[in-house]
C-alpha positions in Angstrom: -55.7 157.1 -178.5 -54.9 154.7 -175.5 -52.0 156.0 -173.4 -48.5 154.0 -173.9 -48.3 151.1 -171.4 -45.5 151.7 -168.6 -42.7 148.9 -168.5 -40.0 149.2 -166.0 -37.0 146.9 -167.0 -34.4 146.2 -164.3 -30.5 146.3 -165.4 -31.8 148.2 -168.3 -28.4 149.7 -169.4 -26.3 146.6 -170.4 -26.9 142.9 -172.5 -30.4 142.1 -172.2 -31.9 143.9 -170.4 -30.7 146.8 -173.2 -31.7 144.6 -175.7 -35.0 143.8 -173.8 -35.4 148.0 -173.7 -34.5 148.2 -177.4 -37.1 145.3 -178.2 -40.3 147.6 -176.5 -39.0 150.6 -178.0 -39.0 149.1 -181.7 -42.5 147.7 -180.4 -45.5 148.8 -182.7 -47.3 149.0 -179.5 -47.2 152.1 -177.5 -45.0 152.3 -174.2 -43.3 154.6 -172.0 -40.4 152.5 -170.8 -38.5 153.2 -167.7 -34.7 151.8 -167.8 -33.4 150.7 -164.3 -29.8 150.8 -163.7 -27.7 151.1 -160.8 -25.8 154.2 -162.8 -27.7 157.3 -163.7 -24.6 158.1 -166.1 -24.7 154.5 -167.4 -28.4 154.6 -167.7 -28.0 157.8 -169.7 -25.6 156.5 -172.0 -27.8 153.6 -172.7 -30.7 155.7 -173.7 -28.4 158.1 -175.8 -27.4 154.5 -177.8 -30.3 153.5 -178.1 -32.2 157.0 -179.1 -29.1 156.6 -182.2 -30.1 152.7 -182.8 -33.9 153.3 -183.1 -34.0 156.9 -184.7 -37.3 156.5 -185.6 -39.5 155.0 -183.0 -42.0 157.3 -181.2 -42.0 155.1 -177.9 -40.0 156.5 -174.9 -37.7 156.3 -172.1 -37.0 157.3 -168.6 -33.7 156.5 -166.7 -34.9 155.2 -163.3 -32.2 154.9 -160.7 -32.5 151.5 -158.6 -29.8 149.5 -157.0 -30.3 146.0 -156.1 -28.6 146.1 -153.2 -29.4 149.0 -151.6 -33.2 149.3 -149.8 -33.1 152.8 -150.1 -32.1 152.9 -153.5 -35.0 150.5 -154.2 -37.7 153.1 -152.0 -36.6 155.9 -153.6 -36.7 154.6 -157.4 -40.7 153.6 -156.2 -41.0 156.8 -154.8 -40.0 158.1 -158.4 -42.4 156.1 -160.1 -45.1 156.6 -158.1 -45.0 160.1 -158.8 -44.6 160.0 -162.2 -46.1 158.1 -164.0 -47.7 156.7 -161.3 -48.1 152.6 -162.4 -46.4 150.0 -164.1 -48.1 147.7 -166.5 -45.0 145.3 -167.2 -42.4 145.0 -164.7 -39.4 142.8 -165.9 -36.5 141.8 -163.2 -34.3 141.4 -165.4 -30.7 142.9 -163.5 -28.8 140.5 -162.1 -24.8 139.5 -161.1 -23.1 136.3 -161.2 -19.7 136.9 -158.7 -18.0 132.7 -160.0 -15.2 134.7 -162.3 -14.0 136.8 -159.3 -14.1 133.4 -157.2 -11.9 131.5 -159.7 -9.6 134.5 -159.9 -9.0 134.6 -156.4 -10.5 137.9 -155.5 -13.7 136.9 -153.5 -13.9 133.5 -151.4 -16.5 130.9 -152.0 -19.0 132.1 -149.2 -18.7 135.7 -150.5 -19.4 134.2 -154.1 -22.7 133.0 -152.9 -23.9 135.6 -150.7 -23.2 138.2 -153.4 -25.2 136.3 -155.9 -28.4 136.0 -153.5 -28.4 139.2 -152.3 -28.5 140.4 -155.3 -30.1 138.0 -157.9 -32.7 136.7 -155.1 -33.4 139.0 -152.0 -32.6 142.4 -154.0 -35.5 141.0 -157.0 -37.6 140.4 -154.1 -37.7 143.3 -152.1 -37.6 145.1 -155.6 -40.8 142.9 -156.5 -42.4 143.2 -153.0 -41.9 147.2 -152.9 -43.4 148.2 -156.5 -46.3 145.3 -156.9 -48.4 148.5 -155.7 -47.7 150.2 -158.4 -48.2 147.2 -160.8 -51.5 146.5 -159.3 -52.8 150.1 -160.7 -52.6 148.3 -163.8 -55.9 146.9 -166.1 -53.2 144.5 -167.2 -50.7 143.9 -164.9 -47.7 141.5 -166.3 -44.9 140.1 -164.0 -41.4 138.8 -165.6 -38.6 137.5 -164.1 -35.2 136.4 -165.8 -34.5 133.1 -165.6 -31.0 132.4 -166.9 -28.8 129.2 -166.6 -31.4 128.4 -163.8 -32.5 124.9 -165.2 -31.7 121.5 -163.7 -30.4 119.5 -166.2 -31.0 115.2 -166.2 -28.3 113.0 -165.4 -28.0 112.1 -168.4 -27.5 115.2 -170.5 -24.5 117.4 -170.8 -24.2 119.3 -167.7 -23.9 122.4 -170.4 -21.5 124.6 -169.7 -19.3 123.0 -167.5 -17.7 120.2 -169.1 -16.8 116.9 -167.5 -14.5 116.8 -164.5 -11.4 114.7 -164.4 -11.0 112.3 -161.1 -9.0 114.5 -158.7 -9.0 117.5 -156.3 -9.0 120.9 -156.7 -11.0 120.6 -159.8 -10.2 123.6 -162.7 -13.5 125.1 -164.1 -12.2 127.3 -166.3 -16.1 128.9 -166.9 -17.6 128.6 -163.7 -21.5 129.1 -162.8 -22.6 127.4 -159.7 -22.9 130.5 -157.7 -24.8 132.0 -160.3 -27.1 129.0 -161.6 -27.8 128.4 -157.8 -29.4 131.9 -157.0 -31.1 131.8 -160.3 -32.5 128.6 -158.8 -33.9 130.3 -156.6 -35.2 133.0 -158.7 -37.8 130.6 -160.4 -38.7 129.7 -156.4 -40.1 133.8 -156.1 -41.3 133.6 -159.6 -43.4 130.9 -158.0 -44.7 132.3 -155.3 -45.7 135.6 -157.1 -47.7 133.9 -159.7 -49.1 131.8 -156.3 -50.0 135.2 -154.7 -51.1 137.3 -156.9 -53.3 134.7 -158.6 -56.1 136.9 -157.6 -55.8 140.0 -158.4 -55.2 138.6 -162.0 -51.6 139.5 -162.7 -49.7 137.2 -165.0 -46.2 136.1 -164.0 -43.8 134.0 -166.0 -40.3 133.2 -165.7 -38.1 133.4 -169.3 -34.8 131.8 -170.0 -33.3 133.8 -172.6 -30.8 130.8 -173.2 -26.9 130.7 -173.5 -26.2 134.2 -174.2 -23.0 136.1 -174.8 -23.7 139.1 -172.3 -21.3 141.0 -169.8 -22.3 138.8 -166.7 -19.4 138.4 -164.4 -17.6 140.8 -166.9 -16.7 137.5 -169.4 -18.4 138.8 -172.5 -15.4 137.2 -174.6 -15.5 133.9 -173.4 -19.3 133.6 -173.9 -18.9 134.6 -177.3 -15.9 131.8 -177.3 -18.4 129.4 -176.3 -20.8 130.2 -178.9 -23.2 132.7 -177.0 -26.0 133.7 -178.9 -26.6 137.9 -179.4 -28.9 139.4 -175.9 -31.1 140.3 -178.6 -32.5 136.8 -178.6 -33.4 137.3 -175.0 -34.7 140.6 -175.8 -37.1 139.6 -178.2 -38.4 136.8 -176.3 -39.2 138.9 -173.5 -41.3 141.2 -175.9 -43.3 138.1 -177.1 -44.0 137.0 -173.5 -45.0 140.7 -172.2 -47.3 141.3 -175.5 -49.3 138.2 -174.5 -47.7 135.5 -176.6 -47.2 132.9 -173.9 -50.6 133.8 -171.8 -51.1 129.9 -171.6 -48.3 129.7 -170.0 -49.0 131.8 -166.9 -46.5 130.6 -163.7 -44.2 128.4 -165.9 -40.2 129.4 -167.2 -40.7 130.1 -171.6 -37.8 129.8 -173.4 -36.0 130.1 -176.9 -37.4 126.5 -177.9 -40.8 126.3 -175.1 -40.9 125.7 -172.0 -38.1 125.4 -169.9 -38.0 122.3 -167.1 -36.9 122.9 -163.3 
């Protein structure tokens, strides 16, 4: 029997990237899957749920600990894995922040909006990225993923979804602001990019996925993206799956989501 293919999933505890862990372990593939999460405790929790949700699956999981924004946490969670069990076969970036609320509520300024969002949604998934492609090279099928969210540039012409249209006049009031958010995710497809550029070679496949308009915790607004209609993380979860099981392989360097490909 082939061993269980090793998937490390970044932000593994909470929204999708739970519902991306739940996805591989009701898999009927084998996999040993390693949930990453800044929390031990939280990371435990989530695999306590989720043990209760899927009762019956044989496929397992590991808490890793790994903290976007901390170099060391990143080294040591590689040192981890390295160890034991030695290689990744799928690794998702999938954790992520989005700091607009806590701008709009007065608790951060702009520039501290922004830099939190790229140091963690951009530099911390690259250093992540650039520190554990070793291990993902070990694999006979190596598979790259990275999280796209709201990162898609809309046309002029279509509803700039979600902000709705702003009334002549300054300050303007977004009630459900993403800029700082949508901007670093931006950037995101930029390293999703450059992966799929460099690693052409040694024949990993990388993809960006857009889960879509989802009702997560991001930016700790889980109401009001269920307000506006967010779908269940489980949508993104699922469509993660299909991508890492090799149901978009013609679509190697390019951003899948619910409904296709996603333009940007």
């Amino acid at each position: 029997m082939a061993s269980p293919k090793v998937v490390l999933v970044t932000g593994g505890n909470n929204g999708i990237g739970y519902e991306t862990v739940k996805a591989f372990l009701q898999s009927d593939k084998a996999y040993h899957i390693l949930l990453g999460s800044r929390s031990m405790e939280k990371a435990k929790l989530a695999i306590e749920a989720l043990h209760k949700e899927c009762p019956e699956s044989t496929n397992t999981i590991e808490a890793v600990q790994v903290d976007l924004n901390s170099d060391e946490s990143i080294e040591k969670g590689f040192e981890k894995i390295k160890s034991s069990p030695g290689h990744i076969d799928i690794l998702i970036n999938n954790a992520g922040a989005a700091f607009d609320p806590a701008f709009n509520a007065g608790e951060i300024s702009l520039r501290e909006c922004f830099n939190k969002a790229y140091d963690v949604n951009v530099a911390g998934t690259q250093v992540l990225t650039w520190t554990f492609v070793p291990l993902l090279l070990k694999s006979a099928d190596p598979r790259l993923i990275f999280v796209a969210g709201l990162s898609q540039i809309t046309k002029a012409s279509e509803a700039y979804f979600p902000t709705p249209p702003q009334p002549a006049g300054w300050p303007k009031k977004v009630d459900f602001e993403t800029i700082g958010y949508r901007c670093s995710k931006t950037a995101l497809n930029m390293l999703m990019l450059d992966w799929n550029h460099k690693l052409k070679e040694d024949g990993v496949k990388v993809w960006g996925v857009g889960p879509g308009f989802l009702a997560t915790d991001l930016g700790n607004m889980r109401e009001k993206l269920v307000e506006m209609k967010g779908g269940h993380p489980s949508i993104g979860g699922k469509i993660i799956l299909s991508v890492a099981e090799g149901g978009r392989d013609a679509d190697v360097g390019k951003i899948v989501g619910q409904n296709g490909l996603v333009p940007f």
